[in-house]
VOGU-3710 file (C-alpha; in Angstrom, 3 decimals, decimal comma):
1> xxxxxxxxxx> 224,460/-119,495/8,421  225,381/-117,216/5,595  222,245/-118,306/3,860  220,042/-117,719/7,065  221,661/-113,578/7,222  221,117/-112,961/3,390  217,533/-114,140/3,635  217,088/-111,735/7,224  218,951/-108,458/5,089  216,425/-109,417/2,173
11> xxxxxxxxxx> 213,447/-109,680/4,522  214,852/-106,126/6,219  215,508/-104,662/2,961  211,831/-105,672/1,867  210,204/-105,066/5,145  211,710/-101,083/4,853  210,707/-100,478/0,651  207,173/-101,313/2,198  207,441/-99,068/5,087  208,964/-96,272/2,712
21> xxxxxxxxxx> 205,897/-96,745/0,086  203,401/-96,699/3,171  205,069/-93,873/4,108  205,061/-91,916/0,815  201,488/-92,407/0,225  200,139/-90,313/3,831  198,850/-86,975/3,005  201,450/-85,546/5,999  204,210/-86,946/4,312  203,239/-85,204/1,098
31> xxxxxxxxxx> 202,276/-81,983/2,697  206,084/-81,646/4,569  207,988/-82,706/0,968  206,010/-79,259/-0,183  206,858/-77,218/2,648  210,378/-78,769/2,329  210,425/-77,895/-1,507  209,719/-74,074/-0,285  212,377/-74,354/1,912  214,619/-75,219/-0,175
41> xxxxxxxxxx> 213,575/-72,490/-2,735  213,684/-69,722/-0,308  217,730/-70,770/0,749  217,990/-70,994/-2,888  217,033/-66,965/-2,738  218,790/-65,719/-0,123  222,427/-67,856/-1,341  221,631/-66,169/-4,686  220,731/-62,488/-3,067  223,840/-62,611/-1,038
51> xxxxxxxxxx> 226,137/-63,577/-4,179  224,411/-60,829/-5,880  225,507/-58,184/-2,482  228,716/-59,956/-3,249  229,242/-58,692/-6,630  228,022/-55,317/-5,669  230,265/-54,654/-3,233  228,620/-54,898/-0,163  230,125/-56,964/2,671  227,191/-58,965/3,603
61> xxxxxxxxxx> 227,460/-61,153/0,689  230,946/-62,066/1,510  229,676/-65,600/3,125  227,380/-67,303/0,121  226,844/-71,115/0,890  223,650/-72,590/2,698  225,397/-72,466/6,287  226,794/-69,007/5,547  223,263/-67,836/4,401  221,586/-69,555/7,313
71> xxxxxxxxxx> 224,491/-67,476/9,786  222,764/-64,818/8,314  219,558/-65,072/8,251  220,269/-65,585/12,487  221,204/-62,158/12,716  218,271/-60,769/10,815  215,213/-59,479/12,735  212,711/-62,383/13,079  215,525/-64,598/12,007  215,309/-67,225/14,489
81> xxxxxxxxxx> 211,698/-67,656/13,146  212,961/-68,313/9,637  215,751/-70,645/11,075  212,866/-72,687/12,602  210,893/-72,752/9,592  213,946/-73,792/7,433  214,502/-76,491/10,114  211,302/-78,114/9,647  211,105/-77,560/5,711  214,724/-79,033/5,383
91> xxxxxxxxxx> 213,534/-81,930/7,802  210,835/-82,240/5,432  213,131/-82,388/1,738  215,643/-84,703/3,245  212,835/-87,366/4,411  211,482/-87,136/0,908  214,114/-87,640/-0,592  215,341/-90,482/1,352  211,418/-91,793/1,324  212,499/-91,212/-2,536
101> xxxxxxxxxx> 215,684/-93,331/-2,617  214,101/-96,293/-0,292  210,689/-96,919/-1,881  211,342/-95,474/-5,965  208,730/-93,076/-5,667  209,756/-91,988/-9,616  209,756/-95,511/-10,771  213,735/-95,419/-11,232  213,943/-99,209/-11,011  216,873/-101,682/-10,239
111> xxxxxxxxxx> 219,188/-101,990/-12,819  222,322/-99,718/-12,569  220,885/-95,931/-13,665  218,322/-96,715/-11,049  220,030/-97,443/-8,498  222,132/-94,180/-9,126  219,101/-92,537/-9,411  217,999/-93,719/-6,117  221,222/-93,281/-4,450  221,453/-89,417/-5,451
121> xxxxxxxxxx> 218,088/-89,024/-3,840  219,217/-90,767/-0,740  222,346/-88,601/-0,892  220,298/-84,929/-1,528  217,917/-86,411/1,575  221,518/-86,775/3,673  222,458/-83,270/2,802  219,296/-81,544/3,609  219,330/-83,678/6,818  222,412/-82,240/7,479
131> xxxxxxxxxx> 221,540/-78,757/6,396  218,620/-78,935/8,669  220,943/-80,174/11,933  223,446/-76,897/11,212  220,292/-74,634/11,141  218,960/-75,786/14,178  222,820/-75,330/15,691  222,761/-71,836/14,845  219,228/-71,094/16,542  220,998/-73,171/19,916
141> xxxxxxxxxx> 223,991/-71,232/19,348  222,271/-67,581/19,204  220,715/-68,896/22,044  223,161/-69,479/24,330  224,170/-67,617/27,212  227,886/-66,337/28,028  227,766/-68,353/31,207  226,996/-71,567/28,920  229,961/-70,239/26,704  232,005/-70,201/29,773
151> xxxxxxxxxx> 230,949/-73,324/31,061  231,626/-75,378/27,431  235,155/-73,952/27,457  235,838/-75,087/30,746  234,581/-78,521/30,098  236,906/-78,485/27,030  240,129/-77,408/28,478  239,012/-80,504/31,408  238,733/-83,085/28,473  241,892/-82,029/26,614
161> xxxxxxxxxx> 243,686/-82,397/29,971  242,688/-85,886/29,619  246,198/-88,128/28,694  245,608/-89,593/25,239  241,998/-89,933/25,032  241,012/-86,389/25,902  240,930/-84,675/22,509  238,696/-87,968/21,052  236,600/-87,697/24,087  236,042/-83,564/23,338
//
């Protein structure tokens, strides 16, 4: 039996490296790892403009991480906009960088370094995932309506009424 599982994981394991290097090769693929790369540049900008309004004094630097920055940008005019161009180029790093970790698009290898190679590709692919999910938050939370805001409150204060379970439940 234990033979029979490690021989289905290996067949998974080489059935996804294939579908990662299929993947890597399509022109649309390619084309969203740039727009994610410009993405990522342009966050780089606006953490680094905000630490600079920081250090001058000004209270709009005071937040200067990638969620704080993308807070901000919300509130800008045409900010929204931005938020759902950052979504897609974030999308767009983190599948490349997971594409990155699965199929060894730089030719890292297996032994050890490559492997933690990989993995820190896989791991920068998570984050901009991630980064990508709290931007697209924001836009659905500048979005909402104060009767929504009323409405999720109410729901909460239901769940945590709940005995026991409520606050896992919320």
């Amino acid at each position: 039996m234990n033979e029979d599982v490690a021989q289905s994981l290996e067949q998974a394991a080489e059935t996804t490296v294939e579908a990662a290097e299929a993947a890597v090769r399509q022109p649309f693929v390619r084309r969203l790892a740039r727009f994610g790369f410009l993405a990522k540049g342009v966050l780089f900008l606006v953490v680094g403009a905000l630490a600079l309004l920081l250090v001058a004094g000004n209270p709009e630097g005071r937040i200067a991480d990638p969620s704080g920055a993308l807070a901000i940008i919300s509130r800008k005019p045409f900010g929204n906009f931005l938020l759902m161009l950052f979504t897609a180029g974030a999308i767009g790093h983190g599948v490349w960088n997971l594409l990155r970790g699965i199929a060894d698009v730089d030719e890292a290898g297996s032994g050890w370094l490559g492997i933690l190679k990989r993995g820190s590709a896989a791991g920068v692919g998570l984050f901009y995932i991630g980064l990508a999910v709290t931007a697209f938050e924001i836009l659905l939370a500048s979005r909402a309506s104060p009767e929504a805001s009323q409405a999720e409150e109410t729901l909460a204060s239901i769940l945590l009424a709940v005995p026991i379970l409520g606050a896992a439940l919320l």
